[in-house]
Every structure is written in C-alpha cells, then in structure tokens.
N, C-alpha and C positions, 0 to 999 in steps of 0.2 A: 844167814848172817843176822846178830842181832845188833840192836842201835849201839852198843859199848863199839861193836867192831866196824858200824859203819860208818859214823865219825873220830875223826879224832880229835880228844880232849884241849878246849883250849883254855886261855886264861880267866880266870873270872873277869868280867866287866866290870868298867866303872861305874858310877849312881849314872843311868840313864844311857848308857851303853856305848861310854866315852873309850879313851884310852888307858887302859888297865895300868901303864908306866908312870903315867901322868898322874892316874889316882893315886897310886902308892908314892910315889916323891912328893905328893901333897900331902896327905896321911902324916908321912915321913916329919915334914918341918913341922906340919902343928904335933906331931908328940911331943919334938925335941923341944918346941920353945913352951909347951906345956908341962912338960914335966913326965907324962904320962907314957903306958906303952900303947907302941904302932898300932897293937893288935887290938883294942881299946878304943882306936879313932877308926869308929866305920863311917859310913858316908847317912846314917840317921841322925847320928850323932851331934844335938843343939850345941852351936855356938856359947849360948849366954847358960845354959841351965845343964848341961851336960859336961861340957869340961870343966866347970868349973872354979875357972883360972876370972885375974881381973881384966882388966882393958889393957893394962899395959903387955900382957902376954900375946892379946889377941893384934896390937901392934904390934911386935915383935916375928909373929906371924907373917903380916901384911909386908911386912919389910925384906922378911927370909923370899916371900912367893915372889915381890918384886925383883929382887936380888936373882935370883936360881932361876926364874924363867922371862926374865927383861919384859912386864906389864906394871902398866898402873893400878898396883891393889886401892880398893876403897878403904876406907875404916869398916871394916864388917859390923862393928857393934853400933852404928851410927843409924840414927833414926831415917835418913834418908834410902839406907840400904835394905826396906823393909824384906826384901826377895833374899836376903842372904842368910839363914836363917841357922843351917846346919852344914857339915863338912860337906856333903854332896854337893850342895850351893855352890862351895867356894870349888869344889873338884870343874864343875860345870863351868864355876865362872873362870877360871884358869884355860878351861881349854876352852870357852867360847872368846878368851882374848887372844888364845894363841892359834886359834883357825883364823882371826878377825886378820890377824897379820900373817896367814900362810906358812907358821914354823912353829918347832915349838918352845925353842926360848936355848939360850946360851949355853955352850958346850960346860960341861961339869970340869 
C-alpha cells in the first residue's frame, strides 16, 4: 500500500495548523469587505501592503469578525497591534479568541 492509500486526504490547514472552517470564513469576510477574491486572501497575505484597501475597510473587517464570531477585534492597523501583521495573524487571532472562550462564535 502506498501513502495516497494509506491516509486519507484531509482539509488543508489553516496558517499554523488551526481550523481550516475558521480560516476560510475569515478569508471569507476580509475579501468581501475588500473587495477582492477569496482565493486572493491567503494567510501570507500583509494587512497594510498586500490588500491594499485603506483603514476604513480594515474596520469594516474588524466589525464583520466581531459580528460572525462574537470577539473583541482590535483595530489591526493600529500601532499597538504590532503582532498582527498579515491574514494568518488575524486567522490565529480569531481562533486563539475563540479557544480563549471554549466555542467558536455565534450560529450563522
């Protein structure tokens, strides 16, 4: 038996080898309030020099992840947030807010 047949294929992981649902409905809101496509926002993907959008989108963001998984987003572009830097960031920061509470955020 060769390795194809002796696992079977699973989802790709998220940046850091999160929850791959959680990465893609993160993905998910910042294209939509970007403008951009899904397939477009991977998790290297800079905040400030890669999307390219201005601060108000990157609120708009912050408001959607609040919204859709019940956490306190920070302002990602804010000087305080030096650790958040690209999409994996915020994928990480999503699910280390919503391990921090034991769920993963409000039914859709």
């Amino acid at each position: 038996m060769n390795r194809s047949e002796a696992a079977p294929r699973r989802q790709p992981q998220a940046a850091g080898g999160g929850d791959p649902e959680i990465a893609r409905e993160v993905r998910t809101i910042i294209a939509e309030r970007c403008g951009i496509d899904v397939e477009a926002v991977t998790p290297d993907l800079s905040l400030e020099n890669g999307l390219g959008v201005d601060s108000l989108a990157l609120i708009e963001v912050n408001v959607a992840l609040e919204e859709r998984f019940q956490i306190v987003a920070p302002d990602f572009a804010a000087p305080d947030q030096a650790s958040i830097h690209t999409v994996g960031d915020v994928i990480a920061f999503v699910e280390a807010q919503l391990a921090a509470r034991g769920g993963r955020g409000g039914a859709r």
